[in-house]
Biotite code that builds the C-alpha atoms (Angstrom):
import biotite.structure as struc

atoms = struc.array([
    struc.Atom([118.881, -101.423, 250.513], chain_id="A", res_id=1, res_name="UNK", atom_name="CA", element="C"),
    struc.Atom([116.545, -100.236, 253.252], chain_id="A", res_id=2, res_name="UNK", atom_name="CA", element="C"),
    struc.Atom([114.032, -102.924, 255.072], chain_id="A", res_id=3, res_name="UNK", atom_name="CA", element="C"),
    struc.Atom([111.159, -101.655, 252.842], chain_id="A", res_id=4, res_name="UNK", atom_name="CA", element="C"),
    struc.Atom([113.103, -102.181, 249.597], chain_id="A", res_id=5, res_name="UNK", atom_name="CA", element="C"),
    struc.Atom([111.959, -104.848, 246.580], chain_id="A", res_id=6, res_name="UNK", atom_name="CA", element="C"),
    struc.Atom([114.736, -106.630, 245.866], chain_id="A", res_id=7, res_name="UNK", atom_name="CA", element="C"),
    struc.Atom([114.546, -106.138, 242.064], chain_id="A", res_id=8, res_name="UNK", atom_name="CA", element="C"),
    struc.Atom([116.941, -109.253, 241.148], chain_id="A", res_id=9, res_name="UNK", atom_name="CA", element="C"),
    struc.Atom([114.877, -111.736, 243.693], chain_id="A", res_id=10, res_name="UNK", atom_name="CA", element="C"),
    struc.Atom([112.624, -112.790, 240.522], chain_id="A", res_id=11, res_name="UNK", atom_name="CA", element="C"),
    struc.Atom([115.807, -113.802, 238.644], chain_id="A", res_id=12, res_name="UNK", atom_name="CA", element="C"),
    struc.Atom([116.724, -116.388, 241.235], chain_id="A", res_id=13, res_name="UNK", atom_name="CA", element="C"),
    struc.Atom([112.936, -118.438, 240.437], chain_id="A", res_id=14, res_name="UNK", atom_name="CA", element="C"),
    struc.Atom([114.323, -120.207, 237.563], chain_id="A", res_id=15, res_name="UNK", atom_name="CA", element="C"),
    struc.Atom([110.611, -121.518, 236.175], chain_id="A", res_id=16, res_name="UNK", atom_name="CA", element="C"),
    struc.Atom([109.592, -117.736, 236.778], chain_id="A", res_id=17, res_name="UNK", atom_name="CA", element="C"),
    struc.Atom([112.397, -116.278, 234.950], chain_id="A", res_id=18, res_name="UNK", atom_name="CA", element="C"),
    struc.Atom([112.575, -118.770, 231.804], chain_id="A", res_id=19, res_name="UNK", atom_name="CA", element="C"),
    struc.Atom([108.413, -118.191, 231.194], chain_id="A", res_id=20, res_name="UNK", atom_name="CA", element="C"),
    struc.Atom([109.547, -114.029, 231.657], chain_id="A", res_id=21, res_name="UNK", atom_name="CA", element="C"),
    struc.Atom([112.018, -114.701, 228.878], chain_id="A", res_id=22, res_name="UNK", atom_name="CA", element="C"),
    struc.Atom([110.067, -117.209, 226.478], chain_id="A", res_id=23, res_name="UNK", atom_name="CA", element="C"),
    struc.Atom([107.077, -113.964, 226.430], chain_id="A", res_id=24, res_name="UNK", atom_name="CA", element="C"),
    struc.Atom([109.938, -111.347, 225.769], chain_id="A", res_id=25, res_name="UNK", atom_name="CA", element="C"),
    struc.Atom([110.655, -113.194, 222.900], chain_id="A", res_id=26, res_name="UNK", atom_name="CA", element="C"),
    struc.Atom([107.432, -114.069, 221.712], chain_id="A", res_id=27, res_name="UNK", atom_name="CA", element="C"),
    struc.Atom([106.383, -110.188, 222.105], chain_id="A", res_id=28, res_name="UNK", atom_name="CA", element="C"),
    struc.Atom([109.605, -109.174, 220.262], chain_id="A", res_id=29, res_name="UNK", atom_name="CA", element="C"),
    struc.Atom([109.082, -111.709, 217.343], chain_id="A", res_id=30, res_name="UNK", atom_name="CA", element="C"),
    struc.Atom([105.299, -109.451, 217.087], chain_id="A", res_id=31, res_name="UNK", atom_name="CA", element="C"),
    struc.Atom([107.221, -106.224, 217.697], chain_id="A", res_id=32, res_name="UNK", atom_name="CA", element="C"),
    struc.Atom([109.270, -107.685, 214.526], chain_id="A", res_id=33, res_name="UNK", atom_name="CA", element="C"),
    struc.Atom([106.325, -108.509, 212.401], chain_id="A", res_id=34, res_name="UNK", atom_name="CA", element="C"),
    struc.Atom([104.164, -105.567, 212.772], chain_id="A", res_id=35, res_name="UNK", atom_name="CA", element="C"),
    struc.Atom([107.266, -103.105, 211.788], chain_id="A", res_id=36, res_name="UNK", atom_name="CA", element="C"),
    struc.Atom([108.036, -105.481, 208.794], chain_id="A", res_id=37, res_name="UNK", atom_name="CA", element="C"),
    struc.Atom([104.230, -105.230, 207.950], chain_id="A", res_id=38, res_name="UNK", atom_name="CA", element="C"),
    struc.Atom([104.392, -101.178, 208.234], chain_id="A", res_id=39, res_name="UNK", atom_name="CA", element="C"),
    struc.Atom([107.687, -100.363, 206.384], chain_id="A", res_id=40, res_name="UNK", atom_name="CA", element="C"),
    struc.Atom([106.438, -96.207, 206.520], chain_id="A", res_id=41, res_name="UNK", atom_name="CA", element="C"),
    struc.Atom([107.100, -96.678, 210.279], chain_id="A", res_id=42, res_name="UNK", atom_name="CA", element="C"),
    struc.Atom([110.464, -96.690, 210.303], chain_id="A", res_id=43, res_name="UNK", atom_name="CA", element="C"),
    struc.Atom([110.496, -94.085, 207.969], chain_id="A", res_id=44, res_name="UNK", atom_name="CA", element="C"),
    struc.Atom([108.374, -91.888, 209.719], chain_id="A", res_id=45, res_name="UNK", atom_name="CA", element="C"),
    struc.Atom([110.820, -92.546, 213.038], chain_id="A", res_id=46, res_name="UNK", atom_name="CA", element="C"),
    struc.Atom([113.708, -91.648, 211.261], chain_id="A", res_id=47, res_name="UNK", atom_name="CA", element="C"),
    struc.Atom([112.592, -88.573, 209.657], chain_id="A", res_id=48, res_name="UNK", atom_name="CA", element="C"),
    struc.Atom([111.064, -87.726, 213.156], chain_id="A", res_id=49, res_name="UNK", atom_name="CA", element="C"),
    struc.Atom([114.703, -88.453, 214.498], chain_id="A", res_id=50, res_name="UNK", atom_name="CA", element="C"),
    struc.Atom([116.403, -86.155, 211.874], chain_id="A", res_id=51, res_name="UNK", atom_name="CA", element="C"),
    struc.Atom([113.987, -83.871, 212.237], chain_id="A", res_id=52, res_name="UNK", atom_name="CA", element="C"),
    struc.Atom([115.193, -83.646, 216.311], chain_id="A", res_id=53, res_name="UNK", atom_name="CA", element="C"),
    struc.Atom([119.085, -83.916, 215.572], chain_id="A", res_id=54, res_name="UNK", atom_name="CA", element="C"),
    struc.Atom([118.829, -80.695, 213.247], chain_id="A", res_id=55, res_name="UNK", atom_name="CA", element="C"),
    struc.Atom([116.682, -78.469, 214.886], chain_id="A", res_id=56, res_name="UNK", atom_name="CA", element="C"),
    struc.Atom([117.499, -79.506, 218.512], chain_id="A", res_id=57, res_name="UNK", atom_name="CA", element="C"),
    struc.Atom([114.745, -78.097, 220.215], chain_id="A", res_id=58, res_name="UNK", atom_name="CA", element="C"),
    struc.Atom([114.651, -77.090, 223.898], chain_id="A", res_id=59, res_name="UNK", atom_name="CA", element="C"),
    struc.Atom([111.014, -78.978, 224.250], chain_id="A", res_id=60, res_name="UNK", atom_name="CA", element="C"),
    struc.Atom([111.612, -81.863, 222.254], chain_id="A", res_id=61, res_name="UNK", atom_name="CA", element="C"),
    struc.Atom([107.535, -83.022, 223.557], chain_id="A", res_id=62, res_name="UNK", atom_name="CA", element="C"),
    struc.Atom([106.233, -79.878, 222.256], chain_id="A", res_id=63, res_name="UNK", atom_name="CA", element="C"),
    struc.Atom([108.247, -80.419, 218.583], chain_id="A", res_id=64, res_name="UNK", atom_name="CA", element="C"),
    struc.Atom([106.802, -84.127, 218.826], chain_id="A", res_id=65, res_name="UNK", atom_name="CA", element="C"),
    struc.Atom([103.097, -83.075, 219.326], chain_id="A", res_id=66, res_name="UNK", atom_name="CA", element="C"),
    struc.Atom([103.495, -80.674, 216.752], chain_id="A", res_id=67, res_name="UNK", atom_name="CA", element="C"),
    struc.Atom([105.644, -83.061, 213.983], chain_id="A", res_id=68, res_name="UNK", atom_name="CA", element="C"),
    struc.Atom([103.133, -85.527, 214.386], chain_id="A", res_id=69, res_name="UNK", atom_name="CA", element="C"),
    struc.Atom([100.677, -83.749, 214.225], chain_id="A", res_id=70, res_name="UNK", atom_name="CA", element="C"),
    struc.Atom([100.548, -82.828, 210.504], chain_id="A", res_id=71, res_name="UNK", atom_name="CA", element="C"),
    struc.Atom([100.048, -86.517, 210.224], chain_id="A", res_id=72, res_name="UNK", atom_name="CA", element="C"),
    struc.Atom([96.962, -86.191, 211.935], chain_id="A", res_id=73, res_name="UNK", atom_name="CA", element="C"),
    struc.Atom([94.264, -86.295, 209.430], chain_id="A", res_id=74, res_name="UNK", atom_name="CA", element="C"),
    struc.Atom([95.986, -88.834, 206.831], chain_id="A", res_id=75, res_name="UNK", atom_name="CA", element="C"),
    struc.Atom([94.178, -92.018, 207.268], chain_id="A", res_id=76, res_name="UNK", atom_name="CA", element="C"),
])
């Protein structure tokens, strides 16, 4: 580590710091949870997005995003 590095684990050792990082994680996962339990067609979509990569492996997987998501455009 040179004399202009951030030591990345020096927030770790401020215990009040660290526990109020972790209590927000959870809180924001516990949302994360909700919302995808309120929008079932989400993991669906990701998964047939995911299969959708695994067979075809494309070259430009952004490119094959942009354009699988794209048909999805206009449904509201």
């Amino acid at each position: 580590m040179g004399d202009n590095a951030v030591d990345d684990s020096a927030w770790e050792r401020d215990q009040q710091f660290f526990s109020s990082f972790l209590e927000a994680k959870d809180l924001e996962s516990e949302k994360l949870k909700d919302y995808v339990q309120l929008h079932p067609e989400l993991k669906n979509l990701l998964a047939d997005f995911l299969q959708h990569i695994l067979v075809h492996k494309p070259d430009d997987i952004k490119a094959t995003a942009k354009e699988f998501f794209e048909q999805y455009k206009d449904d509201q």
